[in-house]
N, C-alpha and C positions, 0 to 999 in steps of 0.2 A: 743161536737164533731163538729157541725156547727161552730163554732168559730175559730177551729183546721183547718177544712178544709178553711173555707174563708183564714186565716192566710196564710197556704201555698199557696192558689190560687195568693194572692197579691204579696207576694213574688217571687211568677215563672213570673207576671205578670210585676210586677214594677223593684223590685232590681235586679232579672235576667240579665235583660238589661245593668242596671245600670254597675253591676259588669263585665258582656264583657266589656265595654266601656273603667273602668278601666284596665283589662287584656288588653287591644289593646293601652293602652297610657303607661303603664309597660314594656310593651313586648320589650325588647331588638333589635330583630330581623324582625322588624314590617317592611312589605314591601318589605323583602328577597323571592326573589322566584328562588333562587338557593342552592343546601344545602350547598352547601361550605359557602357561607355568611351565613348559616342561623347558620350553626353549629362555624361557627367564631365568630358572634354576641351575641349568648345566651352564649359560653367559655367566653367570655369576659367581661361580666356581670351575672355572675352564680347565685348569689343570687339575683337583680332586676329579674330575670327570675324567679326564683323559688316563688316570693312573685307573681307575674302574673299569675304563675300556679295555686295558691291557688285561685287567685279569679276565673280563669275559671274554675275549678271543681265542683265547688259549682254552679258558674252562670249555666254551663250546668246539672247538676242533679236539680235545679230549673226549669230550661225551661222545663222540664217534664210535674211538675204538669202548668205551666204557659200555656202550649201546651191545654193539658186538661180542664182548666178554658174557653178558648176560643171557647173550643167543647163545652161545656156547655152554654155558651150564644148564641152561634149559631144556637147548632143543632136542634131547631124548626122554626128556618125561613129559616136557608139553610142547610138543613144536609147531601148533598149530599158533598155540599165543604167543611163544617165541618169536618166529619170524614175524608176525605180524606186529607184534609190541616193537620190536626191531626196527622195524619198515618205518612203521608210524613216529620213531622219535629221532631217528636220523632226518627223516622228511621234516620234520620241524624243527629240528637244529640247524639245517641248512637256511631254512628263513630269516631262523632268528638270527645267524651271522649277518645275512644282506640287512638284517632290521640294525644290527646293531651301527651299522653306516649311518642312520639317521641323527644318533649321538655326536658324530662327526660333524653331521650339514647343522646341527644345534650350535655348535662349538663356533663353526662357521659363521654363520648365519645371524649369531648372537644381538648383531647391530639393527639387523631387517628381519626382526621374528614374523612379519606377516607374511614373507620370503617362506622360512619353514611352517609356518601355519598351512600352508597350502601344499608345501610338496607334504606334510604328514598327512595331509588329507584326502592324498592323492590314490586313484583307484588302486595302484600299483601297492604303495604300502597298506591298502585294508587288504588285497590278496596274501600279501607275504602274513599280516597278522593272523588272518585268517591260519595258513600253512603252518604258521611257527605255532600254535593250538597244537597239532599236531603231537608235538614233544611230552604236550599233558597227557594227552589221552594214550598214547604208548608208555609213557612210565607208568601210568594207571593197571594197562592190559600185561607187562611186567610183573607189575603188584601181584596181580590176580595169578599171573603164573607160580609165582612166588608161594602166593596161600597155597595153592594146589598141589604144587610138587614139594614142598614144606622143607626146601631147601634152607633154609632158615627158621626157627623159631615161630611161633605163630604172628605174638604180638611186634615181634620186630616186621614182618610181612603184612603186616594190616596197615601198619603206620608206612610203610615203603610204598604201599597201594595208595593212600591219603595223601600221602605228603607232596604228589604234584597238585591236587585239588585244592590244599589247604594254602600250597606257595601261591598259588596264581589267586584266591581269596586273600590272602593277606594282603598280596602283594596289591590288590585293587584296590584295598580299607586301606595301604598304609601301616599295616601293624607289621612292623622292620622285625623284631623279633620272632615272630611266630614265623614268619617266613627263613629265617635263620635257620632256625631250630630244624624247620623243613628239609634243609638241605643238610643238616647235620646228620638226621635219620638216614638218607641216603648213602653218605658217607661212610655211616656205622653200617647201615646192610652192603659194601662195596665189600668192608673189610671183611666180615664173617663171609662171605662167596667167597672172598679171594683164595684162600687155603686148595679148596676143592678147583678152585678156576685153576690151579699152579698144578695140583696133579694130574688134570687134565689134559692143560696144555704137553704135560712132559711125555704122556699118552701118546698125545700126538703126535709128537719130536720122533717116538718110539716108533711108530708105525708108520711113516714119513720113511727112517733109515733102516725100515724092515726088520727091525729088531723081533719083532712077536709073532714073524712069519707068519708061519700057518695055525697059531696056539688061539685063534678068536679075541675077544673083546675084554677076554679075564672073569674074573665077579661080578665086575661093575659095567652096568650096562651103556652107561655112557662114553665108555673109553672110543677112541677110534673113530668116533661117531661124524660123519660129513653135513656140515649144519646146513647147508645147502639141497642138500638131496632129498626129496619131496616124494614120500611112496604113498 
């Protein structure tokens, strides 16, 4: 089961990223923030869109547990930002799934774009846009946790803090690259956690099957640790 869980952890943590990266180099209509161009660009390339959608379905049902991995190495040195960074990017990955339905009614719809001009405009989709916001400002509050507990390197944590600010500005200009790059930084901060995230996990496994009895939490203060538990 340790195995199983690290497994997903890296996954939400490394390829996650990864796979936005490609969904934003795929994506047809990358940099459209009108629906007429958006619903002209993805008509126009139906299937490069549909191959895009596949990667971000997956990439967002991975950031779940990727989200979770993070609370996990966190949340005994800052668990105030932890859960809260947590909360807030789960909460906006769940939007952005129901958002990314809209790429479908695109694909759909491609014949009677003023059909999709209207449901994009619809109060339903600025709530979900609104929520899926959300995702930025928790990989941000992440970031911060990150500088803080200096579980990484400085400058790799500043750029981990940035790099949801800088995806969602690129991604508004357009500029495909920078927004790349953004999700690569990710990526690269998944992999240096991951080590620590794997002996933690196995921590866990440990004291799950009673292994460390009554011997406390060891050196490390985070071992054992119930990320849930709110004192």
């Amino acid at each position: 089961m340790g195995r199983l869980r690290t497994l997903v952890y890296a996954a939400g943590l490394v390829a996650s990223p990864l796979m936005f990266a490609m969904y934003w180099v795929l994506y047809p209509a990358y940099g459209d923030l009108r629906a007429a161009d958006l619903v002209a660009d993805i008509g126009s390339a139906p299937g490069r869109a549909q191959v895009a959608d596949a990667f971000a379905f997956v990439a967002v049902f991975l950031a779940v547990p990727g989200a979770l991995a993070y609370l996990r190495v966190l949340v005994a040195r800052s668990p105030r930002l932890a859960r809260i960074g947590c909360a807030l990017t789960i909460t906006g990955w769940i939007a952005v799934l129901v958002l990314l339905m809209t790429d479908v009614a695109a694909r759909e719809l491609a014949a009677r774009p003023e059909l999709f001009v209207a449901l994009y405009g619809s109060p339903e989709v600025t709530v979900l846009s609104v929520l899926a916001a959300l995702h930025i400002v928790g990989g941000v509050v992440i970031g911060v946790a990150l500088v803080r507990t200096r579980l990484v390197r400085r400058p790799l944590a500043v750029a981990a803090t940035l790099a949801p600010v800088v995806h969602l500005a690129s991604n508004l200009a357009g500029l495909l690259w920078i927004d790349v790059a953004c999700w690569v930084v990710l990526a690269v901060t998944g992999v240096v956690v991951l080590p620590r995230l794997t002996r933690l996990v196995a921590a866990d496994e440990a004291v799950l099957r009673g292994e460390q009895g009554g011997g406390g939490p060891g050196t490390d203060s985070d071992l054992g640790v119930h990320v849930l538990h709110v004192t």
